[in-house]
C-alpha positions in Angstrom: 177.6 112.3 40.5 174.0 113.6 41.3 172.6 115.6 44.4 169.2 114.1 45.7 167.2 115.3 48.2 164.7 113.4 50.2 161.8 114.7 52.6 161.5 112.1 55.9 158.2 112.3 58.0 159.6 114.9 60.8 159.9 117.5 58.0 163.4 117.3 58.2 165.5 117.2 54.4 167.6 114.2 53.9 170.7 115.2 51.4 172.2 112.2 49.1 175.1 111.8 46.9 175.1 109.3 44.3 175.5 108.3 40.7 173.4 110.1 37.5 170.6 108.0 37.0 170.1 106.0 40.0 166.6 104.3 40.1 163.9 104.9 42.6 164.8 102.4 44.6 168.5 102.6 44.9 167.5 106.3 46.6 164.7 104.8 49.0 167.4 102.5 49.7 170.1 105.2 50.8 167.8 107.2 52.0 166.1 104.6 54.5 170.2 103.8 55.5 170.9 107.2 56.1 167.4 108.0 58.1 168.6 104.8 60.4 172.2 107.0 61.3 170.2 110.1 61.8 168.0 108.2 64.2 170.5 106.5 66.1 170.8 109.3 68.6 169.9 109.0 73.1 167.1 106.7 73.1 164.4 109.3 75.0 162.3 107.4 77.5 160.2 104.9 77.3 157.1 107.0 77.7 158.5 110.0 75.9 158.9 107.7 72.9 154.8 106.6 73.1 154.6 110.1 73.4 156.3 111.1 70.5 155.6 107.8 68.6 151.7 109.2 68.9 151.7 112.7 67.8 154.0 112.4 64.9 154.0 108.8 63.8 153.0 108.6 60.1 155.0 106.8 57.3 158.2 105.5 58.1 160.0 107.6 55.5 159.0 109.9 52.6 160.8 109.7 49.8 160.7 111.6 46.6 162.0 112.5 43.2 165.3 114.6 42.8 162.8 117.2 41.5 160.6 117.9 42.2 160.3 116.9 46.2 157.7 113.4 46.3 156.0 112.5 49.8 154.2 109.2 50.5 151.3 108.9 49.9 147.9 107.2 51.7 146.4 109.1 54.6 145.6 105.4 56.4 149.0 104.6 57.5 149.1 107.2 59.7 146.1 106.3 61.9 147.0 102.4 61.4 150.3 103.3 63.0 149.2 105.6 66.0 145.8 104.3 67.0 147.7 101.6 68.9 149.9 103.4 70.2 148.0 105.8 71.3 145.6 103.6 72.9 149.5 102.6 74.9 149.9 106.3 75.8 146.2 106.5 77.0 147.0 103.5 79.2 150.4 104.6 80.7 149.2 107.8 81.7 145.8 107.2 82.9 148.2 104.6 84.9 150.8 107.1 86.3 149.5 110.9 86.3 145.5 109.8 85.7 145.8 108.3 89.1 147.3 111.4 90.4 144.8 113.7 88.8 142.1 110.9 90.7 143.5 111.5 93.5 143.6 115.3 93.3 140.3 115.6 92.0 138.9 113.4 94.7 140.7 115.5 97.7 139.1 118.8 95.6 135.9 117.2 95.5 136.1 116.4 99.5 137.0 119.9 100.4 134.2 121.2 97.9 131.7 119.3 99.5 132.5 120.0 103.2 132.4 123.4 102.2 128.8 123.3 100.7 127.7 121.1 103.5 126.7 118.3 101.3 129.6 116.1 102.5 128.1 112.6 104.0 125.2 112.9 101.3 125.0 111.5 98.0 125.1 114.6 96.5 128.5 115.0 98.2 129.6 111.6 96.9 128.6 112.3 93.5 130.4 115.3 93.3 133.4 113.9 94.5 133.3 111.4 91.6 133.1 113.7 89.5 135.6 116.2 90.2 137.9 112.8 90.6 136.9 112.0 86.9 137.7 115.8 85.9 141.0 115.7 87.7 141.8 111.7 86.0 140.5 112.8 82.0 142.8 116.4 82.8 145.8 114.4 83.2 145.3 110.7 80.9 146.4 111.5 76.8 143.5 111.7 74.9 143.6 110.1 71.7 143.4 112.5 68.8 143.0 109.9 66.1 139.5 109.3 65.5 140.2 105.5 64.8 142.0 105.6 68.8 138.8 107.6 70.4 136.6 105.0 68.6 137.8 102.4 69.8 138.3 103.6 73.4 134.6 104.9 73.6 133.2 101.3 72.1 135.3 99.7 74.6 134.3 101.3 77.4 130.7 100.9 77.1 131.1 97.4 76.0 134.3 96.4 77.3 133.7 92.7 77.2 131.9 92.2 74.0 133.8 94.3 71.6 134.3 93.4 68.4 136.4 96.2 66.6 136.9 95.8 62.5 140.4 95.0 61.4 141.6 98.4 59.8 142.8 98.1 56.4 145.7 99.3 54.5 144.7 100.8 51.2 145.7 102.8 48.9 149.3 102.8 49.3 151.5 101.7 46.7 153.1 98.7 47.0 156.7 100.1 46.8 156.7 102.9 48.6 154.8 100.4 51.8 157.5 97.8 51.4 160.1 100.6 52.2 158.6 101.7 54.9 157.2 98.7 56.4 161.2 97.8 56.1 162.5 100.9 58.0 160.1 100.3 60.6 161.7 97.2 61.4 164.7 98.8 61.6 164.0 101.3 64.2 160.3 99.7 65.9 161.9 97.1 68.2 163.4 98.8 71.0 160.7 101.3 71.5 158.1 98.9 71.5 159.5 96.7 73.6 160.2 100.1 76.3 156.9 100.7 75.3 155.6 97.8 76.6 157.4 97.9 79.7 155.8 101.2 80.2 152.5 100.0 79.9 153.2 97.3 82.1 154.7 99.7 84.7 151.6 101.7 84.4 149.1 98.7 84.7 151.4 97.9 87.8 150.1 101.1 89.6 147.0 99.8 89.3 147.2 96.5 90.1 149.8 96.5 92.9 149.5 95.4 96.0 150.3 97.5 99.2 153.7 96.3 100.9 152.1 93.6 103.6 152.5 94.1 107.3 155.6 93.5 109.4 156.0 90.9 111.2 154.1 91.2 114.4 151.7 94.0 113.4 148.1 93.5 112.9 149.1 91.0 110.0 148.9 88.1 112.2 145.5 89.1 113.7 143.8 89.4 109.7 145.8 85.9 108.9 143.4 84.2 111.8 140.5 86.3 110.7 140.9 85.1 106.9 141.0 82.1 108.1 138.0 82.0 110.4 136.2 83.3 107.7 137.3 80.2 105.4 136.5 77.8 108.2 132.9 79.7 108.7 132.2 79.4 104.8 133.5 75.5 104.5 131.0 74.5 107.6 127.9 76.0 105.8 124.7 73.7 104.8 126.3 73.7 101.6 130.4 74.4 101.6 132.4 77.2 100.0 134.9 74.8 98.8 136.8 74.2 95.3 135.1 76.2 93.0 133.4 78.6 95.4 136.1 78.8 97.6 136.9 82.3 99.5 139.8 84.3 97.8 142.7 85.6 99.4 140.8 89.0 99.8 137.4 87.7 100.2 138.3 86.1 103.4 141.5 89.1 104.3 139.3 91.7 103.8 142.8 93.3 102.7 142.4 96.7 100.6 144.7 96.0 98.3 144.2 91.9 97.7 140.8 92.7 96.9 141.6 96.2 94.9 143.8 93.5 92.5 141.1 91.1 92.5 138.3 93.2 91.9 139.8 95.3 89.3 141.6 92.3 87.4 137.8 90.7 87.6 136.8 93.4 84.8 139.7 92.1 82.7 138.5 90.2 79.7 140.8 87.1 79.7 142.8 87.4 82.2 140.4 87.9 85.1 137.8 85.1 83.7 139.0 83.0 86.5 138.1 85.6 89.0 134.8 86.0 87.4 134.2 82.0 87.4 135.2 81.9 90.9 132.3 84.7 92.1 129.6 83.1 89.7 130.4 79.5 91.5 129.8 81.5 94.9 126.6 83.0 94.0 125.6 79.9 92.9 126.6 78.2 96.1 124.9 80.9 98.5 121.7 80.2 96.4 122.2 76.1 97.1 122.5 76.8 100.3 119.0 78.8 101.0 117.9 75.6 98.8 119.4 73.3 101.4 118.1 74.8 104.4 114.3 75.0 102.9 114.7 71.8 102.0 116.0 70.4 106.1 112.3 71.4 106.9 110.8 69.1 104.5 108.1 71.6 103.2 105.1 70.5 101.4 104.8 74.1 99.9 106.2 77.4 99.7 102.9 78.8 98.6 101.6 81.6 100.9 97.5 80.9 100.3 98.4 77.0 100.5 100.6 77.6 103.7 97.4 79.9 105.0 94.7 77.6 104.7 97.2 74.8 106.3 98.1 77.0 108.9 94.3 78.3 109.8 92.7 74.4 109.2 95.3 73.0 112.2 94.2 75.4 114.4 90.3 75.3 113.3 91.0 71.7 114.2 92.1 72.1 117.5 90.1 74.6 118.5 86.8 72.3 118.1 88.3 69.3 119.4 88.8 71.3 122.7 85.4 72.8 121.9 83.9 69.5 121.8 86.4 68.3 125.1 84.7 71.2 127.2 81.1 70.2 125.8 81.0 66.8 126.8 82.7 67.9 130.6 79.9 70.5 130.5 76.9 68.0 129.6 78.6 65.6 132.5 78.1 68.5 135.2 74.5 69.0 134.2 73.3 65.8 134.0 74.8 65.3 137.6 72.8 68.2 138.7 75.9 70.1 139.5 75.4 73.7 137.4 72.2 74.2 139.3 73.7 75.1 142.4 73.2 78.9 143.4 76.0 80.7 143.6 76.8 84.7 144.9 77.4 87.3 142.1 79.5 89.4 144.5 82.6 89.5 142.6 80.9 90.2 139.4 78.7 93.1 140.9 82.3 94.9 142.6 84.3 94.9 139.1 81.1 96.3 137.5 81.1 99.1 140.3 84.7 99.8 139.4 84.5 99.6 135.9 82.0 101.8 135.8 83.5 105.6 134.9 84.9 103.5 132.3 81.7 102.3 130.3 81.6 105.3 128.6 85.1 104.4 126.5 84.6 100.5 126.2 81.1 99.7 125.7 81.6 96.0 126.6 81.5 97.4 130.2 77.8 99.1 129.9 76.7 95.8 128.1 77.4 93.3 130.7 76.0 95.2 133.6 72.3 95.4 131.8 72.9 91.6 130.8 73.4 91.2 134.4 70.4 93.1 135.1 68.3 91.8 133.3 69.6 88.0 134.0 68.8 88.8 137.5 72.7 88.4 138.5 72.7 92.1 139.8 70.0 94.5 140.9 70.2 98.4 141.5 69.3 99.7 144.9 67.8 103.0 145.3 71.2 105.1 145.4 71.7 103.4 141.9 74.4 100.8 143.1 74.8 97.1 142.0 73.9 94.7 144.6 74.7 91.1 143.8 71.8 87.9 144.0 72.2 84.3 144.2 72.7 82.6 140.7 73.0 79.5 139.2 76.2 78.3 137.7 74.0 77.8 134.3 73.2 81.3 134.2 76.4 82.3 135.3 77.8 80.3 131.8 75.4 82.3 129.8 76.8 85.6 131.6 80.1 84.3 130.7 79.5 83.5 127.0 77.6 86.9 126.2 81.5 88.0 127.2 83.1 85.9 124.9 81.3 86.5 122.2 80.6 90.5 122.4 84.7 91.0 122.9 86.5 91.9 120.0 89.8 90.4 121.2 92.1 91.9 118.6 91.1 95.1 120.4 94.0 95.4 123.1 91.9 97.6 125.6 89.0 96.2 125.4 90.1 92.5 125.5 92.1 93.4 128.7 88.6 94.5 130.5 86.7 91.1 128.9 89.5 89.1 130.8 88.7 91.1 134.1 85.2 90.6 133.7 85.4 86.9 132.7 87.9 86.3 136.0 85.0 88.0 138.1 82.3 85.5 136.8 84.8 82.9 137.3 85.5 84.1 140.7 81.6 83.7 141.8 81.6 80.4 140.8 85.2 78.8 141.7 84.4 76.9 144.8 81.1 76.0 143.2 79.8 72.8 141.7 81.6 69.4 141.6 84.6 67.7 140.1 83.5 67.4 136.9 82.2 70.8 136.3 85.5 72.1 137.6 87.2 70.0 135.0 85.5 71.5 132.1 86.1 74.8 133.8 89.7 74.3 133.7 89.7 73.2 129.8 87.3 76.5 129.1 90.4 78.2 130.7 92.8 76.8 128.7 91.0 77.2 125.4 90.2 81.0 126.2 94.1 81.3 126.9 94.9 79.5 123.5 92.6 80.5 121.5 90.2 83.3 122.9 93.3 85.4 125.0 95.9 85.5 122.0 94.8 88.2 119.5 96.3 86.7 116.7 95.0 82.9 117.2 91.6 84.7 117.3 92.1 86.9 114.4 93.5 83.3 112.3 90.0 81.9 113.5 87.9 84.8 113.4 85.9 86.2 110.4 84.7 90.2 109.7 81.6 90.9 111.4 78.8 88.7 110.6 80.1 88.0 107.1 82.2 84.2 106.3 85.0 86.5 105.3 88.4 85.8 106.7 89.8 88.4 109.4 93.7 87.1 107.7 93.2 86.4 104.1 94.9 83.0 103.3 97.7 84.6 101.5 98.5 87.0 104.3 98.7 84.1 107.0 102.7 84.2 106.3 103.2 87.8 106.6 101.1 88.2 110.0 102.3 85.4 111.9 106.1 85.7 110.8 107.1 89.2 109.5 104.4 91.1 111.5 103.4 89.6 114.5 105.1 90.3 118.5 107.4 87.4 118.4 105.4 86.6 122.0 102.1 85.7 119.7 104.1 84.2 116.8 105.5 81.9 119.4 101.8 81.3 120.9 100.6 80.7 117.4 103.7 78.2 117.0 102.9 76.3 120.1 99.2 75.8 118.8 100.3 74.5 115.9 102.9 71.9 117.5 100.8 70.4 119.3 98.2 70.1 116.7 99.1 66.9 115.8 100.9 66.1 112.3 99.1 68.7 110.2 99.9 71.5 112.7 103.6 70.3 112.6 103.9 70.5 109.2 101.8 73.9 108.7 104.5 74.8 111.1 107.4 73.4 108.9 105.7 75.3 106.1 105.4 78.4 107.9 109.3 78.2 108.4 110.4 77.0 105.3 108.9 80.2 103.6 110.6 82.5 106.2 114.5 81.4 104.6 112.3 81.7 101.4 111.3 85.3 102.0 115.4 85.7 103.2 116.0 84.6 99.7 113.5 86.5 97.9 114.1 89.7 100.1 117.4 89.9 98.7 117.6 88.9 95.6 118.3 91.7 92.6 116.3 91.3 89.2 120.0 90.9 87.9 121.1 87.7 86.6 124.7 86.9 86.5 126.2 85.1 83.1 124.8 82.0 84.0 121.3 83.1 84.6 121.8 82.8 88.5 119.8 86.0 90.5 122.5 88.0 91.8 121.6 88.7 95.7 122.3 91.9 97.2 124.2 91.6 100.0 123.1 94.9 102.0 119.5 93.7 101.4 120.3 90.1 102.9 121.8 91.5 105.9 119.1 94.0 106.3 116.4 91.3 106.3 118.6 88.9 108.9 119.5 91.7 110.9 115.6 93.1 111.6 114.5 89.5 112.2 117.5 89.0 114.7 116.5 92.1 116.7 113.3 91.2 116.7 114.1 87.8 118.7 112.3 85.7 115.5 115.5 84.5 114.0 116.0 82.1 116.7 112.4 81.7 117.8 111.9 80.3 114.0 115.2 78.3 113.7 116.9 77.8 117.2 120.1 78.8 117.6 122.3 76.9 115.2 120.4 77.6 112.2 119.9 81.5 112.8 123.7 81.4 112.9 123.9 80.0 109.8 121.9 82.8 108.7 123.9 85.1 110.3 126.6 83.9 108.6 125.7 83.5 105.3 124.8 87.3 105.5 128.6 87.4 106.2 129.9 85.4 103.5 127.8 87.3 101.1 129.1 90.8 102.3 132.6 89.1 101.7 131.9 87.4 97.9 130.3 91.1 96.5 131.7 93.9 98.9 135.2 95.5 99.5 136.2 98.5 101.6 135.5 102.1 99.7 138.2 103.4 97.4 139.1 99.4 96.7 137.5 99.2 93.3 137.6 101.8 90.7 133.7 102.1 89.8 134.6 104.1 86.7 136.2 101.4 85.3 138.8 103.7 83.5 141.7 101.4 84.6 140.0 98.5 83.1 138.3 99.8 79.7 141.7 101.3 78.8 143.1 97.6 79.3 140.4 96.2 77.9 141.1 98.6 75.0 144.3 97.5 74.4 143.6 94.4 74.2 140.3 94.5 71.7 142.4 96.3 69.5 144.7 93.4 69.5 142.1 90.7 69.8 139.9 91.7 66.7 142.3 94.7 65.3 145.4 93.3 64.2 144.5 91.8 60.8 144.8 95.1 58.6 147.5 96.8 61.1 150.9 97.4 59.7 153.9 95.8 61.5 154.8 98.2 63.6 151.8 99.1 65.3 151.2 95.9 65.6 154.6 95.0 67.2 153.7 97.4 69.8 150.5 96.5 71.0 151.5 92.9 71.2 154.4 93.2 73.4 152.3 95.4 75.3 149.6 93.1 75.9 152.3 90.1 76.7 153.5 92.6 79.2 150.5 93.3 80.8 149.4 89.4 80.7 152.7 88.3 82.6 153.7 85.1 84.4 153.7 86.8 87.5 149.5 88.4 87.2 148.4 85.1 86.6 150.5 83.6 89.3 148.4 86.3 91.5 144.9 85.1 90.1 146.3 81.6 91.4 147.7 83.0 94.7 143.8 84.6 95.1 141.8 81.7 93.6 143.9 79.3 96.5 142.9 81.2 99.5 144.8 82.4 102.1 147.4 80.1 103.3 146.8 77.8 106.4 150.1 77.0 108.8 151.3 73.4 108.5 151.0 71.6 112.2 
């Protein structure tokens, strides 16, 4: 009989008995039967075991010569065997005491910033992130394997497109790795199979949901608010239906439905129905901003194209009522009527008054030495205006030399031309006969449409004496819609109406850019994996909102279709947004999963069969029956009552 001794991985000395002359493998053999005995002591638990598995897993055995003392050999098993499942105990307890050290480090970071007074600001938010990442890193295991913190890092910076190298095992005899490969599979099972229940149990703390509401508390109130929301989205232009349906926590608004959806989204396989299901929305709110320029059957969405339109109806307009109040005008002379005399009285008292202020608008000073030198007016000897008689020709003269000299984009001094005007107009009311009165009645309407309305005049009008456009075509959009008083869009949109078709359709145009400039307002230069523009829902409500309280939203599109708008700013905030604290945006929770399964998805090819053991039980934990029957649960909507 012979006395062999035998080093195993935890240092400890493994003493054999057995015949002179045994071969190498008859004492890997008793050795690896007696290592199984000496392991067969309480099972520690499951996360102990990742624990312990991490820190001193190396080759299964080490077996030597009587004498002198032989170790195994090959410095890659080691990091084969414990980059997985260390990458476990990363993931169990950035699930269980991470979260705890988040939630520490967040109260700290609270406490630190109401202190400093930054709390409220984004320097106060930032700093709680921070110290909530401090306090999650202080208390997750941190791989020491350099393959394990590779992989982690690449994973979370490109958690959905990495592609880790399968990790080779070389130079280890082919003996010595049969034994050990053999032993593992003797003691592996158990603790990888706690191990992946662990894992689970730590993705759980993640992913589950907060115990739902008693009976009777507000529970039933968010049921018929999920589904009003579902009901609002499904009557839209173009439905949230199928595809693009509302999930269970889009349309709840729940915390924790949408803290499972959200975070189970940044999952690779798994949440790729999640994903789907927010790409076919996007796509949908875009369709329906498509559908509602398209109800006003635009002929174009250009802004110079939609100026000129817009400016040539009114032109249009403008001279057939020009023309209209220069064929009444023509009429009245002919038939001798303009050359009655008429008193300048009223005329000469509003000068009198207006007087002290001449000095401010120098429309005033102008008319009065017209007037003069017309012969409407005279000055007496204390320097006061004493009216004449006057024709009703001259008095049209007086009255264009208004006209022309007011700047009525000017709101002071177009509100003394319309005083002055009204005087002239006063001196010659009960003057003249029917048919001058009838072009007097058309000259009031034009000056009201077209003279009286500062933006009308401004859409006509041209910079001083030059052909040059007061509105630039391409900023005919901006200045009736976005810019205007909604009083003088409205004016502007009245013109146009009743311009005949070209006016109608410069109006249609005019509209059919404003859901346009909705659109393009807020819409993000990101593209989603389809190509689709993302839109940002805070910049879509903004827009919607400052045109509601403005009054414009329903002036443009009546009632029913600004409610549309209103709510597709709605459905938006529900697709993209969910309450604060509801989605983890350091995505630590989902890159360590993510990890996981990389490692498993591109990893496994060189890995030796215990590591890999581990990591797919893990993984099969984690993708469970009852998380996809969630995605379904959220991907069906919330649950209407049978009648």
């Amino acid at each position: 009989m012979a006395i062999y001794k035998v080093q195993a991985p935890d240092g400890k000395t493994i003493t054999l008995e057995g015949p002179a002359g045994a071969t190498e493998a008859q004492i890997i053999q008793a050795a690896q039967a007696e290592y199984a005995k000496m392991q067969q002591a309480p099972a520690p638990t499951p996360e102990e075991q990742a624990m312990a598995i991490a820190d001193a897993a190396g080759p299964a055995l080490a077996l030597a010569q009587p004498q002198p003392q032989r170790q195994f050999i090959g410095q890659s098993i080691p990091q084969a065997i414990t980059a997985p499942i260390e990458l476990a105990a990363t993931g169990l307890t950035g699930g269980t005491t991470g979260m705890l050290g988040l939630g520490a480090g967040t109260v700290a970071g609270l406490l630190e910033s109401i202190r400093n007074g930054t709390y409220g600001t984004s320097v106060g938010g930032n700093l709680m992130a921070q110290r909530a990442m401090e306090g999650l890193q202080r208390y997750t295991y941190q791989p020491r394997t350099e393959l394990a913190q590779q992989v982690l890092q690449t994973v979370g910076e490109v958690a959905e497109a990495a592609k880790l190298a399968p990790v080779p095992v070389t130079a280890v005899p082919q003996a010595l790795a049969q034994g050990a490969v053999q032993q593992a599979r003797a003691t592996v099972p158990a603790v990888a199979t706690q191990t992946a229940q662990a894992v689970g149990r730590a993705a759980d703390i993640v992913r589950r949901p907060e115990p739902t509401a008693p009976p009777g508390s507000v529970g039933a109130a968010a049921t018929e608010q999920a589904l009003q929301r579902v009901t609002t989205a499904e009557m839209m232009p173009v439905p949230f239906t199928g595809g693009s349906a509302l999930t269970t926590g889009q349309a709840s608004r729940d915390f924790a439905q949408l803290q499972f959806e959200k975070e189970t989204a940044k999952l690779q396989e798994i949440g790729a129905p999640l994903r789907e299901r927010v790409q076919n929305q996007s796509a949908t709110l875009l369709q329906n901003f498509d559908a509602m320029v398209d109800s006003m059957q635009p002929i174009t969405l250009s802004k110079p194209e939609i100026g000129l339109a817009t400016t040539t109806a009114i032109e249009n307009k403008a001279n057939v009522a020009k023309n209209r109040i220069r064929a009444e005008y023509e009429k009245a002379q002919k038939a001798g009527e303009t050359e009655e005399l008429v008193s300048m009285a009223p005329l000469a008292t509003k000068l009198e008054e207006l007087d002290t202020m001449s000095g401010i608008v120098p429309l005033i000073a102008g008319l009065r030495a017209e007037a003069q030198r017309l012969g409407a007016v005279v000055t007496d000897e204390s320097g006061r205006l004493v009216p004449q008689q006057f024709s009703i020709n001259n008095s049209e003269i007086l009255r264009q030399w208004v006209n022309k000299g007011t700047n009525w984009q000017d709101p002071r001094e177009s509100e003394f031309a319309k005083q002055l005007v009204m005087a002239i107009d006063e001196s010659t009311d009960p003057a003249g006969g029917e048919t001058y009165q009838r072009a007097r009645r058309l000259r009031r309407q034009y000056a009201e449409e077209f003279q009286n309305v500062g933006l009308t005049a401004a859409l006509l009008g041209t910079k001083g004496k030059t052909s040059e456009r007061k509105i630039a075509l391409e900023n005919v959009f901006d200045k009736v819609v976005r810019f205007s008083p909604v009083e003088e869009m409205n004016k502007v949109r009245a013109t146009l109406i009743s311009a005949g078709p070209d006016g109608k359709q410069a109006w249609a145009d005019l509209k059919a850019k404003g859901i346009d400039f909705i659109r393009e307002s807020s819409q993000t230069s990101a593209r989603d994996e389809r190509g689709n523009f993302v839109i940002s829902p805070a910049a879509l409500h903004k827009t919607i909102k400052a045109m509601d309280q403005t009054g414009k939203l329903e002036a443009l599109y009546g009632k029913k279709q600004a409610q549309t708008l209103r709510d597709l700013s709605e459905i938006a905030l529900d697709i993209y947004t969910a309450p604060p604290g509801a989605v983890n945006m350091s995505n630590t929770g989902s890159a360590i999963m993510n990890a996981v399964d990389t490692v498993l998805t591109y990893g496994l090819a060189g890995l030796p069969i215990p590591g890999k053991q581990v990591l797919l039980e893990a993984t099969q934990y984690v993708r469970n029956r009852q998380t996809r029957a969630r995605v379904k649960d959220a991907l069906a909507g919330p649950k209407r009552e049978k009648e």
